[in-house]
C-alpha positions as CSV (number, residue, x, y, z in Angstrom):
1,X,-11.6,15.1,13.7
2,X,-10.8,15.3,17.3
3,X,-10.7,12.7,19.7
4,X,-10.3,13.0,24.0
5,X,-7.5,10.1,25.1
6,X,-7.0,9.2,28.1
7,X,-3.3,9.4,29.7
8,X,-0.6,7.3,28.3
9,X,-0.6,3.6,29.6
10,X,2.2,1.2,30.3
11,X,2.7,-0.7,26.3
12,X,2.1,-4.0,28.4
13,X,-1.6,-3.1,28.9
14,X,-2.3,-0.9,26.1
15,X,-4.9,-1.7,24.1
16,X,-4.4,-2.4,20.3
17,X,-5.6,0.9,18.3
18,X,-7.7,0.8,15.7
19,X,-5.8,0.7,12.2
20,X,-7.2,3.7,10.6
21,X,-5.9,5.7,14.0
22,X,-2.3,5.4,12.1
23,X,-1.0,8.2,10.2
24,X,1.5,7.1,6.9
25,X,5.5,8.2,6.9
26,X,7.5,7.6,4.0
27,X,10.8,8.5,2.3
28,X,10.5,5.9,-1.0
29,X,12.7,3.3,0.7
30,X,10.7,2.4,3.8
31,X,7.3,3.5,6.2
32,X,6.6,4.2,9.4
33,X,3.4,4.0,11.2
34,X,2.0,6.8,13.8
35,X,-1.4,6.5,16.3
36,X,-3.5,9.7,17.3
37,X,-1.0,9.5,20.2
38,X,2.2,10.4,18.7
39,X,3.4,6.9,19.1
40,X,5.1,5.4,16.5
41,X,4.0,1.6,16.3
42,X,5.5,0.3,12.9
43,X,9.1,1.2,11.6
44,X,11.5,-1.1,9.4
45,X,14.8,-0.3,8.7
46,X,16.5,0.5,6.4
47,X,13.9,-0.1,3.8
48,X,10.1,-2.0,3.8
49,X,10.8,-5.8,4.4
50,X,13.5,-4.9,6.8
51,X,12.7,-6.8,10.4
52,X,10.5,-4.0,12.3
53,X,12.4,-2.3,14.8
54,X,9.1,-1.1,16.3
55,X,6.2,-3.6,16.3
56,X,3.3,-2.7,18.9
57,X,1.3,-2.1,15.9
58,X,0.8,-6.4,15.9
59,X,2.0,-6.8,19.9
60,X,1.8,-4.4,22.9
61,X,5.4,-4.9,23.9
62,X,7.3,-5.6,20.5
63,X,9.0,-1.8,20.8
64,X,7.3,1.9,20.2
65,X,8.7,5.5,20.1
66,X,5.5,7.8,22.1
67,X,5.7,11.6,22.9
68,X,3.0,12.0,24.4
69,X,1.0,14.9,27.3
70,X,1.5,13.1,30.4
71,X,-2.1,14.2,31.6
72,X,-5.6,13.8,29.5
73,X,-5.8,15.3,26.0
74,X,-7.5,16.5,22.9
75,X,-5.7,15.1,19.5
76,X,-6.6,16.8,16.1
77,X,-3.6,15.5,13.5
78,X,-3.4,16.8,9.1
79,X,-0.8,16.3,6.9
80,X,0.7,19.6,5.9
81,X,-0.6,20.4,2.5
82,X,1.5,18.5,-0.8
83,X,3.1,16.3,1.7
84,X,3.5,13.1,4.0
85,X,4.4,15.1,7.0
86,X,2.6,14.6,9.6
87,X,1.1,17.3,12.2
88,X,-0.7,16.1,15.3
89,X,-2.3,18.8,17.6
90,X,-2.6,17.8,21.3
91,X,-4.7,20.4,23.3
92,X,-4.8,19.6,27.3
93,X,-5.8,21.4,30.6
94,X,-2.7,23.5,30.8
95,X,-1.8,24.3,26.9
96,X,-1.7,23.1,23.6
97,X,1.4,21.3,21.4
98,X,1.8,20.7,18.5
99,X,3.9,17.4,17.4
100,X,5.6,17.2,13.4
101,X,6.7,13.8,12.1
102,X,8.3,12.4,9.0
103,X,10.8,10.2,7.2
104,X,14.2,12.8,6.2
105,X,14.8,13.0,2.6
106,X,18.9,13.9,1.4
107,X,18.8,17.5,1.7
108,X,17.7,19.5,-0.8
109,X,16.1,16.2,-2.4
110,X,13.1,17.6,-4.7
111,X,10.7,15.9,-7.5
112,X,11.7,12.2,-8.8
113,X,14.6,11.9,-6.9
114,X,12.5,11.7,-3.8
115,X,14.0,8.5,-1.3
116,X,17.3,8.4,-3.5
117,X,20.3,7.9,-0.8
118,X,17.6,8.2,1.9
119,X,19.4,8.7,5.6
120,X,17.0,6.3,7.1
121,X,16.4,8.8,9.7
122,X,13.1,10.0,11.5
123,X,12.4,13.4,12.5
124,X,9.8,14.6,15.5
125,X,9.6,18.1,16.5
126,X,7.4,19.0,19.5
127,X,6.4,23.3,19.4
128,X,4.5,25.0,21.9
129,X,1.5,26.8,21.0
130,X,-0.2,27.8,24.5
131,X,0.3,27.7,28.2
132,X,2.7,24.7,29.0
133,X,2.6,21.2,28.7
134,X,4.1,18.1,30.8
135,X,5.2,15.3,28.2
136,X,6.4,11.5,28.3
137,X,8.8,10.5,26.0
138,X,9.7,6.7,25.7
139,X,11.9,5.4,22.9
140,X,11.8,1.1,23.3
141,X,13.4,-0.3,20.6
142,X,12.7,-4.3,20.2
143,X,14.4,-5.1,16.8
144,X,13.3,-8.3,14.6
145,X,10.2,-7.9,15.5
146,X,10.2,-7.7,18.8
147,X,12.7,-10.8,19.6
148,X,15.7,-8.5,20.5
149,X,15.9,-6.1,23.8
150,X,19.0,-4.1,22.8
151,X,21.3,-3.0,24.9
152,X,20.4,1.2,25.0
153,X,23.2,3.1,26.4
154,X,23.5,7.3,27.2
155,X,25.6,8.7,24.1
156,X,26.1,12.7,24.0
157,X,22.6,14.4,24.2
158,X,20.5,10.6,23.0
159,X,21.8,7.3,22.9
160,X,22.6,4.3,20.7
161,X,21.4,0.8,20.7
162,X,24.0,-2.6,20.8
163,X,22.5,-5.9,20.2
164,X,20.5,-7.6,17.2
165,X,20.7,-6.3,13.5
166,X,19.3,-3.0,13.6
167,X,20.9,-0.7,16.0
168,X,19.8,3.0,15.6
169,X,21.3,6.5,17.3
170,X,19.0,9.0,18.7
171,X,19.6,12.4,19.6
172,X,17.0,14.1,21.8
173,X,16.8,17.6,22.9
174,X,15.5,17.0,26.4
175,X,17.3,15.2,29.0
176,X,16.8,11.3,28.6
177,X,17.0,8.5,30.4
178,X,18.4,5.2,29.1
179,X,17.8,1.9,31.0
180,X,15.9,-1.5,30.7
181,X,16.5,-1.5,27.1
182,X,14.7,2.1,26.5
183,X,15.2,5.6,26.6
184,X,13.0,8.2,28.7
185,X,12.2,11.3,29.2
186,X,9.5,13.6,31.2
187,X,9.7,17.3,30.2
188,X,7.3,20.2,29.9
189,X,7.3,22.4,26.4
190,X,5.9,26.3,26.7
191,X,4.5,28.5,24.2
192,X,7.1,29.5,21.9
193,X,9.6,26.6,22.3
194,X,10.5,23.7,20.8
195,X,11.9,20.0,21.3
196,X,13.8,18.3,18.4
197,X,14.5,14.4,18.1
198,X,16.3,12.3,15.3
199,X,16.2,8.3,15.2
200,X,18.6,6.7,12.7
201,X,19.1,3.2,11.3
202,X,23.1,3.2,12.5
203,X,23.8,-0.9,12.0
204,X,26.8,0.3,9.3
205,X,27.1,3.6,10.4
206,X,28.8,5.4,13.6
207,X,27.7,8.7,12.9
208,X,25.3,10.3,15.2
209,X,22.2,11.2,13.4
210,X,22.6,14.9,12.2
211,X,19.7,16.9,13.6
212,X,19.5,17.5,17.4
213,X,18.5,21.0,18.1
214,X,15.2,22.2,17.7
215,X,16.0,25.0,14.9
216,X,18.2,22.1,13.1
217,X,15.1,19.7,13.1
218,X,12.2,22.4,12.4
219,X,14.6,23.2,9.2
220,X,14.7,20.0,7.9
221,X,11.1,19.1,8.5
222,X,10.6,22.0,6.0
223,X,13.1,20.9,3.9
224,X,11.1,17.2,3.5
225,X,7.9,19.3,3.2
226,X,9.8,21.2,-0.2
227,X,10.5,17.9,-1.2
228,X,7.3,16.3,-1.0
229,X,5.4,19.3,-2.5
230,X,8.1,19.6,-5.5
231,X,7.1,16.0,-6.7
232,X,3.6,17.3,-6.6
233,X,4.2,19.9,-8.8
234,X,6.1,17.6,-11.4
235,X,2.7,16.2,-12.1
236,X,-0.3,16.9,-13.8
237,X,-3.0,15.7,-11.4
238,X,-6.4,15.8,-12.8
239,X,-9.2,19.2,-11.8
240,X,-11.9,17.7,-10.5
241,X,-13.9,17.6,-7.5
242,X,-12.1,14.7,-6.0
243,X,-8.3,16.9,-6.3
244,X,-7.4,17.2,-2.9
245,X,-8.3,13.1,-2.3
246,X,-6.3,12.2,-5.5
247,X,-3.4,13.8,-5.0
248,X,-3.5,12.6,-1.7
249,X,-3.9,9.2,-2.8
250,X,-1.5,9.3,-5.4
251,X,1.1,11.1,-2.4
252,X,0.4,7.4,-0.8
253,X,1.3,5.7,-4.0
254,X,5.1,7.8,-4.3
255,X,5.1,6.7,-1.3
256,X,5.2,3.2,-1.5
257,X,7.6,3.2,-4.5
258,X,11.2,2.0,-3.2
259,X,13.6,4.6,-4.9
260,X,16.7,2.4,-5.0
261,X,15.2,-0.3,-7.7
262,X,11.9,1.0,-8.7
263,X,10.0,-1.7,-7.0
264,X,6.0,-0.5,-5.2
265,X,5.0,-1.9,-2.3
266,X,1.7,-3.5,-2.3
267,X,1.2,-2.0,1.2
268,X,4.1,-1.2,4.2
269,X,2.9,-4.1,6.9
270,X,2.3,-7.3,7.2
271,X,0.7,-9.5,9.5
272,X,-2.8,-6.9,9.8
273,X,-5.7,-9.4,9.3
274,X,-8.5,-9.5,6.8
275,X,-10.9,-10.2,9.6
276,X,-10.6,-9.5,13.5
277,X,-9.2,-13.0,14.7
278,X,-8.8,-14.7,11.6
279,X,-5.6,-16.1,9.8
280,X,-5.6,-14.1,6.6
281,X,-2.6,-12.4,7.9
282,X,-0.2,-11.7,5.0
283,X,3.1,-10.1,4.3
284,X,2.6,-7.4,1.8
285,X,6.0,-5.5,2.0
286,X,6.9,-6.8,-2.0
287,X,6.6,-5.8,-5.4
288,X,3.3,-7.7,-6.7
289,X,3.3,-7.9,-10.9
290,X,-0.2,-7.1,-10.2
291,X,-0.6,-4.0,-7.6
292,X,2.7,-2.2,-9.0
293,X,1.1,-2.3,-12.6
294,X,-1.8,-0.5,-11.1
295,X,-0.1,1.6,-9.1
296,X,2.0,3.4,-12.3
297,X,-1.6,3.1,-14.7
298,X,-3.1,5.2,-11.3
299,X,-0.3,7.1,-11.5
300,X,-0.7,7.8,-15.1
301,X,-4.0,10.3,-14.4
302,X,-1.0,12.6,-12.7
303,X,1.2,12.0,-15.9
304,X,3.9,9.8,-13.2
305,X,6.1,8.6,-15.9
306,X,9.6,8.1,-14.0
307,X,7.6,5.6,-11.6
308,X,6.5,3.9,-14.7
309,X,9.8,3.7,-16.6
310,X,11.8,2.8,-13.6
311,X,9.1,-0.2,-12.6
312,X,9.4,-1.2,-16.0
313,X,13.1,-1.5,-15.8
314,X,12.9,-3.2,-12.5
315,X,10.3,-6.2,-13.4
316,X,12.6,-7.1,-17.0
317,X,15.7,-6.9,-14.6
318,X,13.5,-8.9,-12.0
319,X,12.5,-11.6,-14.2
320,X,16.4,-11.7,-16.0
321,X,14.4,-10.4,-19.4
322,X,13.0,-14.1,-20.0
323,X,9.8,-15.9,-19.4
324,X,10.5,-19.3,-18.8
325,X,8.1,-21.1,-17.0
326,X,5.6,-19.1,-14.4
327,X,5.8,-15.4,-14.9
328,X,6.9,-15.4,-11.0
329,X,4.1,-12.7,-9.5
330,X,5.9,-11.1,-7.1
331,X,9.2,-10.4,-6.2
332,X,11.1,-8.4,-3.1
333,X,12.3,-5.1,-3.4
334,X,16.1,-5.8,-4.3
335,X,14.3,-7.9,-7.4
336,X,14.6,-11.4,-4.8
337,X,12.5,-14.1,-5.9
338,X,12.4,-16.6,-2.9
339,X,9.7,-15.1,-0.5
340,X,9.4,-18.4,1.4
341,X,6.5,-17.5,4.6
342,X,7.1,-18.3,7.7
343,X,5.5,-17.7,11.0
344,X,6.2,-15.3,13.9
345,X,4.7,-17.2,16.6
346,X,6.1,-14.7,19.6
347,X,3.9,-12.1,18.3
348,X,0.0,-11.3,19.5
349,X,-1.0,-10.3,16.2
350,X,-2.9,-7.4,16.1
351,X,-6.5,-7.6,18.5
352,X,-4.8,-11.4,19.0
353,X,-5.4,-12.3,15.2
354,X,-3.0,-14.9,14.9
355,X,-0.6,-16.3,13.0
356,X,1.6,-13.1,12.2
357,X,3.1,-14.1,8.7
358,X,6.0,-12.5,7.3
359,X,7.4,-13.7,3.7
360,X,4.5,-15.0,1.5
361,X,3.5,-18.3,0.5
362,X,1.8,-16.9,-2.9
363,X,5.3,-16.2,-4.6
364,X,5.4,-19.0,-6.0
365,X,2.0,-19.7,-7.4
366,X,0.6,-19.7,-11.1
367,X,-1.3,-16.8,-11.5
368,X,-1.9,-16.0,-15.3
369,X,-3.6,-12.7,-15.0
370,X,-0.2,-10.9,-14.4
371,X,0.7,-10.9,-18.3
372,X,-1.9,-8.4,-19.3
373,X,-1.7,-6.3,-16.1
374,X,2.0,-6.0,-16.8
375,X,1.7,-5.3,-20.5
376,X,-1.3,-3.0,-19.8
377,X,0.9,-0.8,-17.9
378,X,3.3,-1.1,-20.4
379,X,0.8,-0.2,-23.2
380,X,0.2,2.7,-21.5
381,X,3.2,4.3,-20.4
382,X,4.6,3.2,-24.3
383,X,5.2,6.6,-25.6
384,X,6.9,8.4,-22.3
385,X,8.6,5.3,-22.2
386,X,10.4,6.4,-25.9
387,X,12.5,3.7,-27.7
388,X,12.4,0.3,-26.3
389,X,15.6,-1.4,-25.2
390,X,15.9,-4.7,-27.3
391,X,15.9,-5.9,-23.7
392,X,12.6,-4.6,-22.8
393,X,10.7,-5.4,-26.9
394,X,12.1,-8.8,-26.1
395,X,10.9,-9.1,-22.6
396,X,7.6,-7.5,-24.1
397,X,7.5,-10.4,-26.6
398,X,7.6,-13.3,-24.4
399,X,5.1,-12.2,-22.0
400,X,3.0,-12.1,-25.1
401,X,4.1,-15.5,-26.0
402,X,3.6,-16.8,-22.9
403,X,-0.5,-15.5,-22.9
404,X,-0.9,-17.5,-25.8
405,X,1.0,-20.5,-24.8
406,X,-1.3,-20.8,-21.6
407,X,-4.0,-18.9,-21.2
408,X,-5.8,-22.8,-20.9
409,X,-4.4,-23.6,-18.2
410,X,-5.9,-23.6,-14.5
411,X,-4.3,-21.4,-11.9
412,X,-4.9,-19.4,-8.3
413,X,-6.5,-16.6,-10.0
414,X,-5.7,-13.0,-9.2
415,X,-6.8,-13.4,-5.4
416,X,-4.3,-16.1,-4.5
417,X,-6.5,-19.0,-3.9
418,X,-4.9,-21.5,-1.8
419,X,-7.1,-23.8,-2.5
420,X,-7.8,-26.2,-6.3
421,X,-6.9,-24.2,-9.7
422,X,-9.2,-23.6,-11.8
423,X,-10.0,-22.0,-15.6
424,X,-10.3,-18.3,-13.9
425,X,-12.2,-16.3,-15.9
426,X,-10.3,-12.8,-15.0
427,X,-7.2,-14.7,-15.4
428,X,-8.4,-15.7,-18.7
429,X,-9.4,-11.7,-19.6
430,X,-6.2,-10.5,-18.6
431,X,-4.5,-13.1,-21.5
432,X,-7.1,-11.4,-23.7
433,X,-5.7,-8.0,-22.6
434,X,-1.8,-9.1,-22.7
435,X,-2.2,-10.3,-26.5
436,X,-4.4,-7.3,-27.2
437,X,-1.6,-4.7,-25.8
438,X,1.0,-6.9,-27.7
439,X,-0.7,-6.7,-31.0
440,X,-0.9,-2.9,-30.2
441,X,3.1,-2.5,-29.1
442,X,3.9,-4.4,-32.0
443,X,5.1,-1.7,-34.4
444,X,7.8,-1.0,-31.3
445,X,9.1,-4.2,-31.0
446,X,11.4,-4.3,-33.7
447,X,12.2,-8.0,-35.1
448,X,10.0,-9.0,-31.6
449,X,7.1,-7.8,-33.4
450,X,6.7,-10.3,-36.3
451,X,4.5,-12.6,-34.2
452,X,1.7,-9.8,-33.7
453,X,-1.1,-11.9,-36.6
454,X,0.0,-15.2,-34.2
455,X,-1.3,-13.1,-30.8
456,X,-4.3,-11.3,-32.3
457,X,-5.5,-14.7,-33.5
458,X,-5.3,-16.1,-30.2
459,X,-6.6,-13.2,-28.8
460,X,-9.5,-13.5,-30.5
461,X,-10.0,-17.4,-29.2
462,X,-9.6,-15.7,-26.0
463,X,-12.4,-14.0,-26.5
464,X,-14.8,-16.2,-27.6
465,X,-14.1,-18.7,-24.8
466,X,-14.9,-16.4,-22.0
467,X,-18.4,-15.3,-23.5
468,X,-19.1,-19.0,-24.0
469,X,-17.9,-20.6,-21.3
470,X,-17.9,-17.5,-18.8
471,X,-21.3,-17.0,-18.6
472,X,-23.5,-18.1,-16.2
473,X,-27.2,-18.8,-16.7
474,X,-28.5,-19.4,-13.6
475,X,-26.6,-16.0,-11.9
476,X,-27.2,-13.8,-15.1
477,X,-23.5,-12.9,-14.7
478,X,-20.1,-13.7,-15.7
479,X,-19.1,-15.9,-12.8
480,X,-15.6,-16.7,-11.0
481,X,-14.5,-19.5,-13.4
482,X,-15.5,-21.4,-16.8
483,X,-18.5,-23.8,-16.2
484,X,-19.1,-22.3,-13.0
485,X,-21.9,-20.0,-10.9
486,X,-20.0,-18.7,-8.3
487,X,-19.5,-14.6,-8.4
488,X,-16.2,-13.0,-8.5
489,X,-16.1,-9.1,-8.3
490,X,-12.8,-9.3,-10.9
491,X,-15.5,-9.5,-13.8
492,X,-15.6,-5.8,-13.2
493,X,-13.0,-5.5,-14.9
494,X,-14.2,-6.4,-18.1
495,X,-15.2,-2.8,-18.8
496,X,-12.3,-0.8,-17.7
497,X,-9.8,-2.9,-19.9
498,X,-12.0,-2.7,-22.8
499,X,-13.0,-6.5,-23.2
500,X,-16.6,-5.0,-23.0
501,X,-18.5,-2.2,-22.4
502,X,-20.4,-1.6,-20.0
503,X,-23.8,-1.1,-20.9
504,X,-23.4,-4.6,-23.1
505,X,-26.6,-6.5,-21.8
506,X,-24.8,-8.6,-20.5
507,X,-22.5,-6.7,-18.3
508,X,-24.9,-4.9,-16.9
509,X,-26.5,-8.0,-16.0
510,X,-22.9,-8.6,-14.2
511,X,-22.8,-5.4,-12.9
512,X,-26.8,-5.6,-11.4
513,X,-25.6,-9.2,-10.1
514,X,-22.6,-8.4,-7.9
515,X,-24.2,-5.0,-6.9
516,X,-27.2,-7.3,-5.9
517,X,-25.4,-10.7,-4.5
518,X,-21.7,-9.8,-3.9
519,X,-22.2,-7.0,-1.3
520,X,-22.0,-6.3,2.1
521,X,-24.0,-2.7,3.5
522,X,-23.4,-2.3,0.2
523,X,-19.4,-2.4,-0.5
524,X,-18.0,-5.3,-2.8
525,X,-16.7,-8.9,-1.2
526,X,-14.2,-10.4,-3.4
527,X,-16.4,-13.7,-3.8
528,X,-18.1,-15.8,-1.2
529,X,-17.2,-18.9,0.1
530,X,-20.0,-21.5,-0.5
531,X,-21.2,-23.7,1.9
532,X,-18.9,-25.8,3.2
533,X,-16.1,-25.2,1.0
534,X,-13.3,-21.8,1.8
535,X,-12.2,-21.5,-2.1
536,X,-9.3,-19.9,-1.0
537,X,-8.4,-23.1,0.9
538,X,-8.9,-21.0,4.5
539,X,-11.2,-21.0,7.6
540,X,-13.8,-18.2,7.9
541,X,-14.4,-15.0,5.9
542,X,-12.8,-11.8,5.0
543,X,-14.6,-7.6,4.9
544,X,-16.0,-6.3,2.0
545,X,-12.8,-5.3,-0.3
546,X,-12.2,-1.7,-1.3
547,X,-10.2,-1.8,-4.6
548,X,-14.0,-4.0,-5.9
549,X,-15.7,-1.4,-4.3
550,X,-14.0,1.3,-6.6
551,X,-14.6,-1.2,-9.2
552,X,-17.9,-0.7,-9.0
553,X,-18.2,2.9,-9.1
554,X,-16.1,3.0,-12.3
555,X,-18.7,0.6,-14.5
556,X,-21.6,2.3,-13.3
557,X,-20.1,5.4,-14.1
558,X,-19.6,3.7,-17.3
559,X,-22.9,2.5,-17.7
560,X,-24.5,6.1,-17.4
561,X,-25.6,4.9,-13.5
562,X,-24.0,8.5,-12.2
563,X,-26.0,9.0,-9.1
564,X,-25.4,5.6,-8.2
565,X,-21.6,5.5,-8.7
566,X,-21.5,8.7,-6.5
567,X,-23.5,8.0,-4.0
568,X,-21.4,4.5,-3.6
569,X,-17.9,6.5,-4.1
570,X,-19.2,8.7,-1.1
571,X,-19.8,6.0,1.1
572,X,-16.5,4.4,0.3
573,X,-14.4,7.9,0.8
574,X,-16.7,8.4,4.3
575,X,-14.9,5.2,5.4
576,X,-11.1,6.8,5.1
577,X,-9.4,7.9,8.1
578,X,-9.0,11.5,9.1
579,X,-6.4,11.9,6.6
580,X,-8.2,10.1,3.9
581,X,-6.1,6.7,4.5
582,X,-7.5,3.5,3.7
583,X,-6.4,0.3,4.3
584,X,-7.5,-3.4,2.0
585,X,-10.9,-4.0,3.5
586,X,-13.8,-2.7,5.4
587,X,-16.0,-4.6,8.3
588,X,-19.4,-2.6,6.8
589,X,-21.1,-3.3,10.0
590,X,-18.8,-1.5,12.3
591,X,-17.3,0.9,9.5
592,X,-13.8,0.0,10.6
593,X,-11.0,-0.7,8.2
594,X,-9.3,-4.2,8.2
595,X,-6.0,-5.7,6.2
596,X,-2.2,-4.3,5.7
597,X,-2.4,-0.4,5.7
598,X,-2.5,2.0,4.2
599,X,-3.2,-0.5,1.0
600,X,-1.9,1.0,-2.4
601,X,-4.8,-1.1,-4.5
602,X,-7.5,0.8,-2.1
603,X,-5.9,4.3,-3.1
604,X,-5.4,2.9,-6.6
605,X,-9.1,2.1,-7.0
606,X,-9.4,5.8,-5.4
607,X,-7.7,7.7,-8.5
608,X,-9.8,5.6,-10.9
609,X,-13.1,5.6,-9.8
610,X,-12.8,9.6,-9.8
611,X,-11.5,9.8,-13.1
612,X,-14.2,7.5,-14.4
613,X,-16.7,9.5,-12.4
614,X,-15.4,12.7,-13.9
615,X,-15.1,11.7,-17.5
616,X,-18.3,10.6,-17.3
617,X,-20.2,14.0,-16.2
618,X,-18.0,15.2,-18.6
């Protein structure tokens, strides 16, 4: 795709860009964020839930890094092929240039040890491919989030930033300027040469950052671009006619692992909203239960096993092996457990959607679906996994344990309802799929195992409670909650955990009814608010949700519906940005993509739908 932009304009009157205009860096430990400009709006450091250094993504003048033609241009961006490095092509009056971001790996770093000892350090090469061009360079750093205007003082050939918790060094290979808390430069790039910069995180750390000139920078670039392509080769991705957007999407999902714990991301921002000017505004920079046992079963159709090993490792360390109480659903990177959310009320928010959160207030909820997605992931990873520490067939145990001990109870449900608990009827099919994964992992769980006759008879109560009580006459569906007619697209996953098939009467009665009553131009909402009463205990309503979307395509592909599942799998991959990023939600009526970005559940629901899809043409 190419776009014309207009000049650079001062941050204080820029206008917020669209979220699917960002392009994705990563290096396993944190992200950064890039617009069809070449300016870098979102950057924590060292790692995802760090305090943003650069924040215009959510605020025009909370701190950017833009190099940039000084005059009106053309902007065509790619990744390079196998990789997260970014390429963006700027072609103006005078010449074209060509601009090459990304996160440094260690040197030499290749396959799963991608982001280990990471040098929190950002690369951007500028080449000339034709005639000349004039750039702009300015570097503002505004650390936590925009509250701190550092102190940026001329060092060598860059400078280096004094003041607030995350100082960086930069190198530059143009002449800079630094004053008024910024660094700036104004130079002009000819066919055949290059510019080379380096940002890194320096709060511990006096070194300057190690590449300056443009031959050091262009060799590193390459060397990230071996690294990303030799975890690509590691795995097995699947042959069919959705490769190139799976192992894309599964590039996304590496991505958003965090290397030093094996924690994933749910997503690397917070504070983008669920609806231009509303408040769902959430923090998703933390290891959800939920979205990182997705992530490695989505992983699983590349044959990712490390990822799923290493997040297995991290949630028993996480949750000290026991599971007393609430199995907590999230939990931050290092394996924290207090999230507490508060509010970051100098901030815009992004198109003035307000408040910006960061933390999150869900940490702490109930939220029984988590044992089965957990021991799903488990289930399925069991054999690359090998022998079970007595640490883990314990840990396996009590989640089992704890299904049956509570899968009666009421809780928030799998969408983090803010609002009353109720008997979730998702919540109670993932208990059904915890006890059933139990009974299957029994024979590996030692002594731990004796109690598999307890969990399949309780499994099976599971069972019939939800096709009693589930169903809803009046819809023709399995609805959101026991006694209840209210739609919830998480019935879609009865099918694709196996608690019923598909082309059962009645769930593809369920299947007609949310394709029917819970859509949106024809993408899946989450569930609707009815009248008068915001289930989720908020004002106002949120886009159509991509991960249900996905949903969707998978059950009719498993119902035999295989024009249908294609022709909605086409109109969900037509929303993706120009390099096939999504983000959590879509506004259908506008086609633009809403919610923390890029999401790992929309790339998730990506790599599944096109394995369904392909298995069944198969």
């Amino acid at each position: 795709m190419t776009d014309v932009l207009p000049a650079p304009s001062a941050p204080a009157t820029q206008d917020f860009r669209p979220i699917a205009d960002y392009g994705l860096l990563a290096d396993c430990t944190t992200a950064a964020l890039v617009d069809r400009s070449g300016s870098i709006d979102w950057l924590c450091l060292p790692r995802y839930d760090a305090p943003a250094v650069f924040t215009r993504l959510l605020d025009p003048a909370a701190g950017h890094w833009s190099i940039t033609p000084a005059g009106d241009f053309q902007v065509s961006r790619r990744y390079l092929p196998g990789t997260l490095v970014l390429e963006t092509t700027f072609v103006t009056a005078t010449g074209t240039v060509r601009l090459t971001d990304a996160l440094a790996f260690a040197p030499g770093q290749r396959g799963h040890d991608l982001g280990k000892d990471a040098p929190h350090e950002l690369l951007r090469l500028v080449d000339g491919v034709e005639g000349t061009v004039e750039l702009v360079l300015e570097l503002a750093p505004r650390p936590e989030y925009g509250l701190v205007r550092p102190l940026f003082r001329a060092e060598g050939d860059g400078g280096r930033t004094f003041g607030g918790p995350n100082r960086i060094a930069v190198r530059a290979g143009v002449p800079v300027e630094c004053a008024d808390a910024a660094m700036r430069a104004r130079f002009t790039v000819g066919a055949g040469e290059q510019a080379g910069f380096s940002l890194r995180w320096a709060a511990h750390d006096d070194r300057a950052p190690e590449a300056t000139a443009p031959a050091e920078v262009a060799s590193r670039l390459a060397d990230v671009a071996e690294g990303w392509r030799s975890w690509e080769a590691e795995h097995d991705f699947y042959d069919g006619p959705n490769r190139e957007r799976v192992k894309l999407s599964a590039r996304v999902l590496k991505g958003l692992t965090y290397r030093p714990t094996g924690a994933i991301v749910a997503a690397p921002t917070a504070g983008l909203p669920e609806t231009e000017g509303g408040e769902r505004n959430w923090d998703y920079r933390y290891a959800w239960v939920r979205d990182a046992s997705l992530t490695v079963q989505a992983l699983y159709i590349g044959s990712c096993s490390d990822e799923a090993d290493e997040f297995v490792s991290f949630m028993t360390s996480s949750a000290g092996g026991r599971v007393e109480g609430d199995l907590q659903i999230m939990y931050g990177i290092d394996g924290r457990h207090d999230l507490a959310e508060r509010e970051l009320g100098h901030l815009r928010g992004w198109r003035d959607s307000r408040p910006v959160r960061v933390g999150n207030g869900a940490w702490d909820q109930r939220q029984l679906d988590v044992y089965g997605e957990l021991l799903d992931a488990i289930h399925l990873y069991h054999e690359a996994l090998g022998d079970m520490h007595p640490e883990i067939q314990r840990f396996v145990a009590e989640l089992a344990d704890a299904a049956a001990r509570r899968w009666e109870e009421r809780d928030a449900g799998m969408w983090e309802m803010r609002g009353e608990l109720q008997h979730h009827l998702s919540s109670k099919v993932m208990c059904w799929v915890a006890l059933d994964r139990a009974v299957k992992l029994a024979p590996k769980l030692g002594e731990f195992g004796a109690r598999a006759a307890e969990w399949a008879t309780e499994r099976d109560r599971i069972r019939e409670a939800v096709l009693q009580r589930g169903w809803s006459e009046r819809r023709g569906a399995y609805a959101q909650a026991f006694d209840s007619d209210e739609l919830d697209a998480a019935a879609l996953l009865m099918p694709l955990v196996g608690f019923l098939p598909a082309d059962d009467p009645r769930m593809r009665s369920t299947i007609d009814a949310i394709a029917r009553d819970l859509t949106e131009g024809g993408l899946v909402l989450r569930y609707r608010n009815a009248e008068g009463v915001n289930a989720d205990g908020l004002v106002g309503e949120e886009g159509t949700f991509v991960l249900c979307s996905f949903w969707l395509v998978s059950c009719l592909a498993l119902a035999g519906e295989l024009d249908a599942a294609q022709a909605l799998f086409d109109q969900l991959t037509s929303y993706a940005s120009d390099l096939g990023l999504l983000a959590e939600e879509v506004e259908t009526a506008t086609g633009e993509q809403l919610g923390n970005f890029p999401q790992a559940f929309s790339h998730i629901g990506l790599i599944v739908a096109a394995w369904h899809l392909d298995r069944a043409r198969a």
